[in-house]
C-alpha positions as CSV (number, residue, x, y, z in Angstrom):
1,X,-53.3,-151.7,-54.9
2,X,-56.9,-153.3,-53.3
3,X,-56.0,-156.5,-55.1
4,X,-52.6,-156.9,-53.1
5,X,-54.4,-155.5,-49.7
6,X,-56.9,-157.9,-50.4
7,X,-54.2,-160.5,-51.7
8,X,-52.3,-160.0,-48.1
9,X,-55.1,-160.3,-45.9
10,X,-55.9,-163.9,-47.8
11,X,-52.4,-165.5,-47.8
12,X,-52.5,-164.2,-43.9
13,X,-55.8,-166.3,-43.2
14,X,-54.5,-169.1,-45.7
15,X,-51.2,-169.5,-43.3
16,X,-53.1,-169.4,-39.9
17,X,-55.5,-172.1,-41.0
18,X,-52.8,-173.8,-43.2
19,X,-50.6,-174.2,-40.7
20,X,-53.2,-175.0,-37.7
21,X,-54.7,-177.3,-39.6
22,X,-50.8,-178.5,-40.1
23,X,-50.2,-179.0,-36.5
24,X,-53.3,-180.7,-35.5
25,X,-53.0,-183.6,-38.5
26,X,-49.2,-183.9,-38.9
27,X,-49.8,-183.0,-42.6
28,X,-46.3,-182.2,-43.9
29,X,-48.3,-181.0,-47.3
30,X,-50.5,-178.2,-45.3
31,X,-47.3,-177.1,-43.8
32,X,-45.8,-177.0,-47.4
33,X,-48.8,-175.1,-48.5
34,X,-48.9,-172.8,-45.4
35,X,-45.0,-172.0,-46.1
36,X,-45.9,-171.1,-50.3
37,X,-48.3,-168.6,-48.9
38,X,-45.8,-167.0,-46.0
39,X,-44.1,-166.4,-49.6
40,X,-47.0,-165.4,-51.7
41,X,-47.9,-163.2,-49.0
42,X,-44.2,-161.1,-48.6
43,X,-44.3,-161.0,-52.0
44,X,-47.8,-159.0,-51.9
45,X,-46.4,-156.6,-49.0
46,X,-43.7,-155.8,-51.2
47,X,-45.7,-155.4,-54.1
48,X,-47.9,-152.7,-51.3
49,X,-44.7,-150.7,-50.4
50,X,-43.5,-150.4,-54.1
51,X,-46.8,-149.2,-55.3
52,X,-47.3,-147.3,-52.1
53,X,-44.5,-145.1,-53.4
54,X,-45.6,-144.7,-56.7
55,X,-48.8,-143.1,-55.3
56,X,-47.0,-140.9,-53.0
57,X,-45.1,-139.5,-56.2
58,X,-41.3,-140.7,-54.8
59,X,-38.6,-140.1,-57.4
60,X,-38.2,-142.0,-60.7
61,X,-34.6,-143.0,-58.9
62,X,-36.8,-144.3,-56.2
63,X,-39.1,-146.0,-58.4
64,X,-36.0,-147.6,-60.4
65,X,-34.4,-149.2,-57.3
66,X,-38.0,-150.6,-56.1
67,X,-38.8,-152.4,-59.6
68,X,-35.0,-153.7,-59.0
69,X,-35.8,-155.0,-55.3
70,X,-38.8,-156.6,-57.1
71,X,-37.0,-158.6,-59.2
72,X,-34.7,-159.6,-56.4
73,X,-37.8,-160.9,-54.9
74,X,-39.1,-162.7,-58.0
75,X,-35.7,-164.5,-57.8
76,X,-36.4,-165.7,-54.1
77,X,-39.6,-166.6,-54.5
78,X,-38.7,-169.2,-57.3
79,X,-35.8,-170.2,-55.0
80,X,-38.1,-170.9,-52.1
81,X,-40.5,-172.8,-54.1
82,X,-37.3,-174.6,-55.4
83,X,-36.5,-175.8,-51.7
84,X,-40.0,-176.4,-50.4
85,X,-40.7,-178.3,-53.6
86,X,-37.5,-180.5,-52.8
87,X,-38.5,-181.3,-49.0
């Protein structure tokens, strides 16, 4: 779970400067890259809560539905590439 901590608290920096760096240039590529790592970096906060609960020792029910939500996830993270990739 320190990789994802660690993975959030990147993809949090990478968007501030991303996007910063985004507005100061005009750079519609930085502001592509910032909004990959907006997704990148809900994707590791989810990844935190699901393997929070595993740690806390919620139900196998509960751990069913979160692998589920996951895959949800996955799904809109390939859409939203998809649609940043197209602009």
């Amino acid at each position: 779970m320190y990789v994802e901590v660690a993975s959030l608290a990147y993809n949090v920096a990478e968007v501030a400067i991303s996007m910063t760096a985004a507005f100061m240039t005009g750079s519609s590529a930085l502001i592509s890259w910032g909004v990959d790592s907006i997704v990148e970096g809900n994707l590791a906060a989810f990844m935190i809560w699901r393997l929070g609960g595993e740690v806390q020792g919620i139900s196998e029910r509960q751990v069913l539905k979160r692998k589920k939500d996951r895959s949800v996830g996955a799904f809109r993270c390939v859409h939203d590439r998809s649609v940043v990739h197209l602009l």
